[in-house]
N, CA, C and O atoms as CSV, one atom per row, in Angstrom:
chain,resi,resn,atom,element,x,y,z
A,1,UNK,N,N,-2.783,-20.526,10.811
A,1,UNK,CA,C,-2.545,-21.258,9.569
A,1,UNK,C,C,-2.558,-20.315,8.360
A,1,UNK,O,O,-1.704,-20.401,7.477
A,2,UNK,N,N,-3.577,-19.388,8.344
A,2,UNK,CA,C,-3.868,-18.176,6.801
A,2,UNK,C,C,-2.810,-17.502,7.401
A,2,UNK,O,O,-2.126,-17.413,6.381
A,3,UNK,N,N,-2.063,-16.897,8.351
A,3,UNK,CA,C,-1.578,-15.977,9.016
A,3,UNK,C,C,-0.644,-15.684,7.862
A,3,UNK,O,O,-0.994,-14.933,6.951
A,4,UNK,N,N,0.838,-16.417,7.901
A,4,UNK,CA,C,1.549,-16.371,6.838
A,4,UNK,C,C,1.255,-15.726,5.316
A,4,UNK,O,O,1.609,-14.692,4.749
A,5,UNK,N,N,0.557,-16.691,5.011
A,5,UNK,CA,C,-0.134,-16.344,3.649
A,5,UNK,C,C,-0.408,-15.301,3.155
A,5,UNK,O,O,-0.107,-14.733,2.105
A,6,UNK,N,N,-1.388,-14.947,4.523
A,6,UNK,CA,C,-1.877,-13.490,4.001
A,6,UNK,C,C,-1.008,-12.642,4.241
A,6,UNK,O,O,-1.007,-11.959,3.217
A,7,UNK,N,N,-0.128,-12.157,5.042
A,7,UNK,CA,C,0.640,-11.155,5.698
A,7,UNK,C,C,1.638,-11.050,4.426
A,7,UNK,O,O,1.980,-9.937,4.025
A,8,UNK,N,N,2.037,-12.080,3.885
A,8,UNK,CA,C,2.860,-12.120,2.796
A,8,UNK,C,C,2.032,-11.492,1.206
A,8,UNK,O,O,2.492,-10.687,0.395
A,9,UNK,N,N,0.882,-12.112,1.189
A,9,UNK,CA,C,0.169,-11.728,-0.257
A,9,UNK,C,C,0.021,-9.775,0.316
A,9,UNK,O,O,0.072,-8.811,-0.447
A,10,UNK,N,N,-0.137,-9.742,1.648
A,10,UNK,CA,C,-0.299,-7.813,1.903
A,10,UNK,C,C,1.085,-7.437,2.090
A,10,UNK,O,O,1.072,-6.215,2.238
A,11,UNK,N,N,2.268,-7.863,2.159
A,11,UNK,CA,C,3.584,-7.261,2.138
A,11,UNK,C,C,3.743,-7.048,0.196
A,11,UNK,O,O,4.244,-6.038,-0.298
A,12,UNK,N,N,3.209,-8.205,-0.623
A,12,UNK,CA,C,3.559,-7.952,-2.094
A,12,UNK,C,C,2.756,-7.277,-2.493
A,12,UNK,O,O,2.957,-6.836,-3.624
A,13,UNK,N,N,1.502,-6.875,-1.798
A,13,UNK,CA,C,0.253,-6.162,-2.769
A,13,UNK,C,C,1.309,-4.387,-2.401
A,13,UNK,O,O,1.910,-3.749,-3.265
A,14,UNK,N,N,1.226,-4.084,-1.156
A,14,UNK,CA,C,2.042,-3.074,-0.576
A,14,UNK,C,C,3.201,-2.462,-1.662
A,14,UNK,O,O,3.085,-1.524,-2.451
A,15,UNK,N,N,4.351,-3.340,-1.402
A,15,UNK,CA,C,5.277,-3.561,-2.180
A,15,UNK,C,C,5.316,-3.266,-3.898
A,15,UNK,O,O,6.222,-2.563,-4.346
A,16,UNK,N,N,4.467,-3.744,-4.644
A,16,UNK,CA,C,3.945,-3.495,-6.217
A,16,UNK,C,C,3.768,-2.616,-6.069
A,16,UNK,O,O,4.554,-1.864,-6.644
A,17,UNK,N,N,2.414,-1.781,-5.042
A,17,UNK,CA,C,1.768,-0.418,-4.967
A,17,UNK,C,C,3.017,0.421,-5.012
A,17,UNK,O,O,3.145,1.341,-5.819
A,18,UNK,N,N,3.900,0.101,-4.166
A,18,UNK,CA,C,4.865,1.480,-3.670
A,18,UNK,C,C,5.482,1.328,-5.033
A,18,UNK,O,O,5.234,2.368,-5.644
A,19,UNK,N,N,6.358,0.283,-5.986
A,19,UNK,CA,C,7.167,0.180,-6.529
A,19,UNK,C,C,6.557,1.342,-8.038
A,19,UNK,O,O,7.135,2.224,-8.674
A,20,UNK,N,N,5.124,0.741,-8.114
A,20,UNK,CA,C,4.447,1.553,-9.481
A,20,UNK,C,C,3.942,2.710,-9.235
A,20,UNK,O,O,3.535,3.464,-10.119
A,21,UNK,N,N,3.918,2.962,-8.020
A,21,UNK,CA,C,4.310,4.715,-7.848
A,21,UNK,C,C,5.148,5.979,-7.504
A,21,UNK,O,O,5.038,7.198,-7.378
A,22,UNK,N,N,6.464,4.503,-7.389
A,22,UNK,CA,C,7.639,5.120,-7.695
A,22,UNK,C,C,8.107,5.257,-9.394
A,22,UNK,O,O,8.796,6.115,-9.946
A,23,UNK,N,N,7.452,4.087,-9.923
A,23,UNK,CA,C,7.672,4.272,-11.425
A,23,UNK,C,C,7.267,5.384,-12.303
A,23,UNK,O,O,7.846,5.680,-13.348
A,24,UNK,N,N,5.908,6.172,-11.658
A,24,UNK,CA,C,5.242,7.068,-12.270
A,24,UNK,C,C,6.297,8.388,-11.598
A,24,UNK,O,O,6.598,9.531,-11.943
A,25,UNK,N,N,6.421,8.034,-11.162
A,25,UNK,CA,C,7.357,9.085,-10.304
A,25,UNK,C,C,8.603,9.938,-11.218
A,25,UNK,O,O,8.888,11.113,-11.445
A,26,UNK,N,N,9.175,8.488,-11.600
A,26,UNK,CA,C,10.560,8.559,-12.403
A,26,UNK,C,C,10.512,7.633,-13.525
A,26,UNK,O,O,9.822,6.647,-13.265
A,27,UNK,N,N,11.060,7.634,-14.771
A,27,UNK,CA,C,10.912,6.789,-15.746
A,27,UNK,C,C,12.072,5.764,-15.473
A,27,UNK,O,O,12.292,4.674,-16.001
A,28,UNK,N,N,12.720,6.417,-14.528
A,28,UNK,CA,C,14.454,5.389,-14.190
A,28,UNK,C,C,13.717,3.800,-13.716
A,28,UNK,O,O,13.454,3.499,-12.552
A,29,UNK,N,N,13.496,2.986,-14.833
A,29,UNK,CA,C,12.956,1.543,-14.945
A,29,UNK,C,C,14.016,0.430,-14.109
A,29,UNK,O,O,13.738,-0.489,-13.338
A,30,UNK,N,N,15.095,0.843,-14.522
A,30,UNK,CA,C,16.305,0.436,-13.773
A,30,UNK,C,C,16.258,0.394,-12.594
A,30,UNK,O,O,16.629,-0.578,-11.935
A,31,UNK,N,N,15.740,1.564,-12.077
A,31,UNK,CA,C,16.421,1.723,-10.514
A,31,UNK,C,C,15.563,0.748,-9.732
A,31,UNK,O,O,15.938,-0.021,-8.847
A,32,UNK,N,N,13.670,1.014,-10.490
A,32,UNK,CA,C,12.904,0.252,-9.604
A,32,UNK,C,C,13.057,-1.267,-10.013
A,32,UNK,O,O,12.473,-2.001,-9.216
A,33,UNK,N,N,13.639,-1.877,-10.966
A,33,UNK,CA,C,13.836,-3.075,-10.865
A,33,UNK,C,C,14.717,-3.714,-10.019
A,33,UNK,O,O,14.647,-4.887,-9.651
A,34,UNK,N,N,15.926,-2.524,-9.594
A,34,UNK,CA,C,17.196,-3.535,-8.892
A,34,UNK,C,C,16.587,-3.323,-7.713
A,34,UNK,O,O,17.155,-3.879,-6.773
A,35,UNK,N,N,15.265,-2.479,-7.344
A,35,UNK,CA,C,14.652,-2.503,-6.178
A,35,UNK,C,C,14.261,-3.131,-5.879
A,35,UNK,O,O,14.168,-3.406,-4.683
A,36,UNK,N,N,13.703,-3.858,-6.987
A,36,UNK,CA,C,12.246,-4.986,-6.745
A,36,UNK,C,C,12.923,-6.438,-6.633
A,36,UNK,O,O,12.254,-7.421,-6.316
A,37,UNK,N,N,14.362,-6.507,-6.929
A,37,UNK,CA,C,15.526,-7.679,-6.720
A,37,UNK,C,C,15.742,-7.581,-5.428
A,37,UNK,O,O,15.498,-8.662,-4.893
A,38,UNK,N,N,16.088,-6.782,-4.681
A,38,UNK,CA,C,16.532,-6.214,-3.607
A,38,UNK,C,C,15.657,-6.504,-2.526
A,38,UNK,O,O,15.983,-7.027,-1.460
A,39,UNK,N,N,14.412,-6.090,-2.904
A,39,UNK,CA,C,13.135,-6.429,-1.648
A,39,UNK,C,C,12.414,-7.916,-1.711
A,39,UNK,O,O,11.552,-8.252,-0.898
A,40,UNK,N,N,12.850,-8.700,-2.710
A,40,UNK,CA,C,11.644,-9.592,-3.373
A,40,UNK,C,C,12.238,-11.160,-2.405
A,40,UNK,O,O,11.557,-12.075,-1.943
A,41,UNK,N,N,13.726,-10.950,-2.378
A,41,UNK,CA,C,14.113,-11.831,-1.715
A,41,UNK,C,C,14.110,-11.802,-0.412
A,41,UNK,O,O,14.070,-12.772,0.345
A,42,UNK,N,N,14.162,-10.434,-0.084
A,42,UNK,CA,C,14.023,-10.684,1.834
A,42,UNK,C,C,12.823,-10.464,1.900
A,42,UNK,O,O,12.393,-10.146,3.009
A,43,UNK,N,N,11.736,-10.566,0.596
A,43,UNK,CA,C,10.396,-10.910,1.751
A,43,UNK,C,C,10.419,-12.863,2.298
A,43,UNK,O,O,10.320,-13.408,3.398
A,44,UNK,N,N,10.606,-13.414,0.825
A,44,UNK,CA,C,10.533,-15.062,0.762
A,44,UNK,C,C,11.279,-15.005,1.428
A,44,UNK,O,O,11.590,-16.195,1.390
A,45,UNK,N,N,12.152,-14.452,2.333
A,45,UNK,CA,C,13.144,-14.963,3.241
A,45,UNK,C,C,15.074,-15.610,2.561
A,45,UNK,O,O,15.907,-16.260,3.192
A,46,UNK,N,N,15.131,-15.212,1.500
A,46,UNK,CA,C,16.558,-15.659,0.939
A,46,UNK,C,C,17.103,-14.583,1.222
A,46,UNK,O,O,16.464,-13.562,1.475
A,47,UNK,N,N,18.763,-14.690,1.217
A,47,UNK,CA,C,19.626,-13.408,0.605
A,47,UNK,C,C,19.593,-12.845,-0.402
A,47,UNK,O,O,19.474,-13.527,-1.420
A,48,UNK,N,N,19.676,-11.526,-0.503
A,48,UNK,CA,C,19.490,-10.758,-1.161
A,48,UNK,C,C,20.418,-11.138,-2.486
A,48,UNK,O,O,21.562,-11.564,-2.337
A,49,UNK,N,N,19.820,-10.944,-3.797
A,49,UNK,CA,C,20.556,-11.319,-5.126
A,49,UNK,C,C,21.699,-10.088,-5.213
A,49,UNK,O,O,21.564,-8.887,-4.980
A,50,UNK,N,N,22.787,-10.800,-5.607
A,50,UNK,CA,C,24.023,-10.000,-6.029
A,50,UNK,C,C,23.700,-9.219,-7.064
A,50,UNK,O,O,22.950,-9.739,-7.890
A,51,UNK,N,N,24.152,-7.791,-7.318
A,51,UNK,CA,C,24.078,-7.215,-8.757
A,51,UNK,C,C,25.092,-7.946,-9.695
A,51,UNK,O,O,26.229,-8.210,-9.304
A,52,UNK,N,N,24.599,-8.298,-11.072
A,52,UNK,CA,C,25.377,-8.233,-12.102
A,52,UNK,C,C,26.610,-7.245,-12.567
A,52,UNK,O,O,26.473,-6.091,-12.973
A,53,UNK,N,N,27.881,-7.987,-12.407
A,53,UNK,CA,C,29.133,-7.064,-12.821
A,53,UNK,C,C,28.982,-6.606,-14.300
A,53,UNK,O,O,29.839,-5.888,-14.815
């Protein structure tokens, strides 16, 4: 029953971690946002969001 839940709240804790130490990494704010579009939906399970033309 917690199984879900948690596995998901430790895929986003993971996920933030990696993303804000890729940020310190590089100031390119951009890149890690279309990242964080990119990963955020195939965790909840949707398709992935289209980039803006």
């Amino acid at each position: 029953m917690w199984g879900r839940p948690l596995r998901f709240l430790l895929h986003l804790g993971r996920l933030s971690w990696i993303v804000r130490r890729r940020g310190d990494e590089s100031d390119d704010r951009g890149r890690t946002g279309q990242q964080l579009r990119d990963v955020l939906p195939a965790l909840v399970g949707l398709p992935p969001a289209r980039p803006e033309p």
